[in-house]
N, C-alpha and C positions, 0 to 999 in steps of 0.2 A: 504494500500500500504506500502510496506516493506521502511523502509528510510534507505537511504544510507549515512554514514558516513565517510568521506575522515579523517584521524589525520594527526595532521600536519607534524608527522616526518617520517609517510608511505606513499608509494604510495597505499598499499592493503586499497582492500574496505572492509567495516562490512556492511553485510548484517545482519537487523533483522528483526523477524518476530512475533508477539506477535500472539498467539493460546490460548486464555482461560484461563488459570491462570501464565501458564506458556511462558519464553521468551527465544527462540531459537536464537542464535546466529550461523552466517554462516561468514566465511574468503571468499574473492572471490579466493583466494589461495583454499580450499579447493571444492570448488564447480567445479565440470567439468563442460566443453562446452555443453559436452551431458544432463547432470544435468539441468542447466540453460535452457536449449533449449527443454528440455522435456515439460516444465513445472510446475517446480515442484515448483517456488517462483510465479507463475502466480495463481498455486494452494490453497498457500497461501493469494494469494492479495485475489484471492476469499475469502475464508475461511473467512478474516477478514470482509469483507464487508459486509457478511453476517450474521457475527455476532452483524455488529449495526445495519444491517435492523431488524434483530431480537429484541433488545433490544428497537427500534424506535417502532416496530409492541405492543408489551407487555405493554408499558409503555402508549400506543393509547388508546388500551383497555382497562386500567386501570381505564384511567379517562372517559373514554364512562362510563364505568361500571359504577363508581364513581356518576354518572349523572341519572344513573336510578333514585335512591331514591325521588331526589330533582324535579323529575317531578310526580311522582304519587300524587293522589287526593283520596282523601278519602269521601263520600257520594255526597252532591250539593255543589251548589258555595255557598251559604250562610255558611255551614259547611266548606269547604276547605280555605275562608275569613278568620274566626275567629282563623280558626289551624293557619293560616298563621302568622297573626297578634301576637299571642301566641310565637310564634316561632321565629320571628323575634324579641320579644320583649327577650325572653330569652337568643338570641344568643347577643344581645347588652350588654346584662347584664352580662352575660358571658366574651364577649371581653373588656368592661371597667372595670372587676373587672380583669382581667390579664393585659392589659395594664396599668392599674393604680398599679400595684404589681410590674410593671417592675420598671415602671417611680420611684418609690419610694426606689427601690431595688438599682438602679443604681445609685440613688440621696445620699442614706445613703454608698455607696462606693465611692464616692465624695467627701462626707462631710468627710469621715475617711482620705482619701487620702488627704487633706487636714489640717486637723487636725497635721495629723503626720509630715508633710513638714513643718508647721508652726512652731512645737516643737524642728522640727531638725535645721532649722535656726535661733531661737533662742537659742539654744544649743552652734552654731558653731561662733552663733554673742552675745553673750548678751547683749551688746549695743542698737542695734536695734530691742532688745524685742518686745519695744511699738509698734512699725512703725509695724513689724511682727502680732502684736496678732491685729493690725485698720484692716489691709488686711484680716486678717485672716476671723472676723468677717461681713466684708463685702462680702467676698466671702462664707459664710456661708450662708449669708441672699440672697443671690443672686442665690443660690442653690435651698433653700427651697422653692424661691419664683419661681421657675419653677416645683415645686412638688406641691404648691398651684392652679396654672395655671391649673395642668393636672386633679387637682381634681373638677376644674372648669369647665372642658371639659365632666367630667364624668360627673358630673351631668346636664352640658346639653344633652349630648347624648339620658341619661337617660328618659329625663324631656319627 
């Protein structure tokens, strides 16, 4: 549906109407009665709504599609048991060795970010070095020890 836009210092409306890549802009000044009345922004309202029932329909199917793989079987249940188990064990291993890449990626951009504040408040204070480098250090360790947690997590996952 086209939205109508009042500005504050006009009375005229903007009509607009988005089609596909591109955004048409309508004046109600320039739009006749007969324009309007034909249907020609009704044709729009269409147009638009059918392009996210389109978009809703594709994206359906995608993950239907998506869902075949993860139901097929391959010989008996004793043989599809074992893939299964294989496969589940791989995908864990998989995801704890990226989750654990993150946790430690994000950890050592912490500890920098850290690092560098500490240096610069020391810098702007030298007074308060020591006070600056206690903090500093306990925020360090306070960091680490949520990178140690996560690699606790992994190896239970693991386990």
């Amino acid at each position: 549906m086209p939205a109508r836009d009042r500005s504050p210092d006009s009375t005229e409306y903007k009509i607009r109407a988005h089609t596909g890549s591109e955004a048409k802009l309508y004046r109600a000044s320039e739009l006749s009665d007969q324009q309007t009345s034909c249907g020609k922004l009704v044709k729009l309202e269409q147009e638009i709504k059918m392009n996210k029932l389109k978009y809703l329909f594709f994206a359906t199917l995608a993950v239907a599609l998506s869902a075949i793989p993860a139901m097929a079987q391959a010989g008996g249940a004793a043989a599809a048991g074992a893939d299964n188990e294989f496969t589940v064990g791989a995908a864990k291993a998989i995801g704890a060795g990226i989750g654990f890449g993150i946790v430690a990626g994000l950890a050592g951009i912490g500890q920098g970010l850290v690092g560098s504040r500490a240096v610069e408040g020391a810098a702007r204070n030298p007074g308060a070095a020591g006070t600056v480098q206690t903090l500093m250090i306990i925020a360090l360790a306070l960091i680490e020890s949520l990178v140690l947690f996560a690699l606790l997590i992994v190896f239970v996952v693991l386990r």
